[in-house]
N, C-alpha and C positions, 0 to 999 in steps of 0.2 A: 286711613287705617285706624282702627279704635284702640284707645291705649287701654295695657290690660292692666285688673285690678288684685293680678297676684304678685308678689314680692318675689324680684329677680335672684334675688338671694338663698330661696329657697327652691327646692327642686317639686312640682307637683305631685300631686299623688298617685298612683300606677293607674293608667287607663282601664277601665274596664272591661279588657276583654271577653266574651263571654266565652270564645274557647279558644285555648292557647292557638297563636296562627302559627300557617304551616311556614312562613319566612316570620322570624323573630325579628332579624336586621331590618326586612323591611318595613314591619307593624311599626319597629319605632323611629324610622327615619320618618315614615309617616304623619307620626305624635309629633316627631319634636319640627316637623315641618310648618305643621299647623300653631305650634305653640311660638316658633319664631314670626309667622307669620301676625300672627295674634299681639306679636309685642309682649310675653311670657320673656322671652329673652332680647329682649333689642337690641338694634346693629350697635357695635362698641363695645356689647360686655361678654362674657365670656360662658360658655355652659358651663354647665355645672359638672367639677372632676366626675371622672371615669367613676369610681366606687360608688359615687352619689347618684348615677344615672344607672349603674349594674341594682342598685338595691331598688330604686323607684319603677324601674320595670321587672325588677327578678327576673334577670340575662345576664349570661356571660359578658366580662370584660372584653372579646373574641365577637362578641354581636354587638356592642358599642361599639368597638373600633370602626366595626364593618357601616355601621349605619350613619357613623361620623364621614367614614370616608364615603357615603354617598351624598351624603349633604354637601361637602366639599365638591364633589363633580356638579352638583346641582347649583354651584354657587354661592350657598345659603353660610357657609362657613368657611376659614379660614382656618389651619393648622399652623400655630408657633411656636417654638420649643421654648420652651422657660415661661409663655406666658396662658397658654390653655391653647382651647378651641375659642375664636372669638367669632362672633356673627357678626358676617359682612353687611354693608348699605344695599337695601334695594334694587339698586342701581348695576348690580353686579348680580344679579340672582336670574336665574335661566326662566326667562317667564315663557316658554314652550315646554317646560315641563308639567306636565299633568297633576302632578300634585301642587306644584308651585302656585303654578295658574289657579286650580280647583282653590284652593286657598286662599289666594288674594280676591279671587272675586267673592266669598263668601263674607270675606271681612271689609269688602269697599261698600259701603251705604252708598256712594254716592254714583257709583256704578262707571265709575271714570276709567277703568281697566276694559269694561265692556267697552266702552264710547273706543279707546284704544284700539282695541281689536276689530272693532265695524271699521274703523279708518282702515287699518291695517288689509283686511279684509278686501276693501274699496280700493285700494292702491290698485292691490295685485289683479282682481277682478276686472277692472276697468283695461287696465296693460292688454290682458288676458282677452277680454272682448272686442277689443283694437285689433289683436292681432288675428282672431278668430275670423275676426271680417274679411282679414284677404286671404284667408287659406280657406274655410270651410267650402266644401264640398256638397252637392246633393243628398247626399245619407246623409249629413250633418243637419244641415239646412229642414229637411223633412223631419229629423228626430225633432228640433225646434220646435216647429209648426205642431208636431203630434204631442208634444207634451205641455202646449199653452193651451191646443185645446181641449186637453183633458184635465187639466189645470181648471176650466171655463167651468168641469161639471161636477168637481170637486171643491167648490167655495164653501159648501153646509159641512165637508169631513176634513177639518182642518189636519188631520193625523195622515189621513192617506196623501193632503192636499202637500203636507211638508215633504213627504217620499217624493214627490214630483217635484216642487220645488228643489230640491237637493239634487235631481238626475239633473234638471233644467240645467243648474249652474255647471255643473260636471262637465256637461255636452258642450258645455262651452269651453271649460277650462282645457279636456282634451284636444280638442278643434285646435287651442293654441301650440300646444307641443309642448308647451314650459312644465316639465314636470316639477321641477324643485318648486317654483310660484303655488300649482297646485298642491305640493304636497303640504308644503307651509297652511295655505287655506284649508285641508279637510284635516290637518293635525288642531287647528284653534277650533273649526265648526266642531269637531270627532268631540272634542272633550268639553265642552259648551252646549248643545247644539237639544241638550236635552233637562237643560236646567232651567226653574223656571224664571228665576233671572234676564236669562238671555230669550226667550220665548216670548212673554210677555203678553201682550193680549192677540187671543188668538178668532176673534168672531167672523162670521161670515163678509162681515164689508171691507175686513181687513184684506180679508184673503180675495175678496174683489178686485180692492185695488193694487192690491201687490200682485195681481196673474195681470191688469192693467202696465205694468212697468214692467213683465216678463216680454208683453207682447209685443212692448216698442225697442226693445234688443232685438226681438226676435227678428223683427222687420229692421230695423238696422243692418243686422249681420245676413238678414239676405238679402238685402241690397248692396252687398259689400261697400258699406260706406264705415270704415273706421273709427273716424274721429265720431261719427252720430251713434257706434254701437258704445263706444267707450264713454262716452256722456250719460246716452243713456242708461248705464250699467250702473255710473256714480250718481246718477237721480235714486234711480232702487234702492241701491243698498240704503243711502243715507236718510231717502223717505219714509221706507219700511222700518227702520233704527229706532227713528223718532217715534214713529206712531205706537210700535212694540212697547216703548219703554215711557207709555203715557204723554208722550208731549213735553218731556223733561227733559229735554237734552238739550245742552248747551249750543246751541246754534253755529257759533262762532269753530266752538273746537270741532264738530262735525263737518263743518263748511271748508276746514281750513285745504 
């Protein structure tokens, strides 16, 4: 995370909105989301008093409190009487929230929240394709079949080729039954899933060989052999990872 180069001391200057937004609380939970994330205010010190933050956005004391008290739900802060609002550690901050997350991956160069989330991603997936293996059914089994090889004729339209990709995995996730698993995976894809951070390169031989690891799940899971659909589910994601993100990923932490 990159340290910031303005003084914790002083409060920033009011965001440029270009027109007043229709939630004010949330415009500025939003700022000061980004601004903690940023290291504007780092874990240990304390925001800056209420009057200080009503003048620097021109808001009510009544839309700080309200925006305070959503960063506290988000984690992001702490409320102590006698000693302010203090920013919590990292460690304590809801990284499933969409601003949160949107945030920290904006400001990780080293793309190590990504690398996180493909793991993350790969846990659940891989479970999820295990189990897909002894429950799917022929509709299931067929949807498979029909979206790898439609996948096969879609390499050159990486845009339409991602819509399929995206059902692919779906079809599988529901096949498993574990809704919470899935819901966790299309909440990180949902808010990810169109940055180009996480996208990364997108050419035809990629998209070659990633409908190549769609079609050896696919064959897994209709051969109901679990442990080969779940292996090969954690080939993909962590193949497809690397190659996305240039070849730069830590091997070690993706493998792990």
């Amino acid at each position: 995370m990159t340290a910031s180069r303005e003084s914790t001391g002083s409060v920033p200057a009011q965001p440029a909105w270009v027109r007043r937004p229709a939630s004010l609380a949330r415009a500025v939970t939003a700022e000061l989301v980004e601004r903690i994330v940023r290291g504007v205010h780092p874990p240990g010190t304390s925001l800056p008093p209420e009057p200080a933050l009503c003048e620097a956005f021109s808001v009510s004391r009544t839309v700080v409190r309200e925006a305070v008290k959503i960063l506290q739900e988000k984690g992001l802060v702490q409320v102590r009487q006698g000693s302010g609002t203090m920013v919590t550690p990292p460690a304590t901050w809801d990284m499933l929230d969409e601003l949160v997350l949107t945030a920290t991956i904006a400001e990780d160069e080293s793309l190590a929240i990504l690398d996180d989330l493909v793991v993350t991603r790969r846990v659940l997936e891989s479970d999820m394709a295990n189990v897909a293996a002894r429950l799917a059914g022929p509709d299931t089994i067929d949807r498979l079949r029909t979206l790898v090889e439609e996948m096969d004729e879609l390499v050159d339209d990486p845009v339409t080729y991602a819509e399929s990709d995206r059902a692919f995995h779906d079809t599988i996730m529901r096949a498993s039954g574990n809704r919470i698993a899935r819901g966790v995976v299309r909440s990180l894809e949902g808010q990810v899933v169109n940055t180009a951070r996480y996208l990364g390169r997108t050419e035809r031989a990629l998209c070659v060989a990633s409908n190549q690891g769609h079609r050896r799940i696919y064959e897994r899971i209709a051969a109901h052999d679990p442990e080969g659909a779940a292996e090969a589910m954690f080939q993909h994601i962590t193949e497809a990872w690397i190659v996305r993100r240039d070849g730069t990923a830590d091997p070690v932490r993706l493998r792990r």
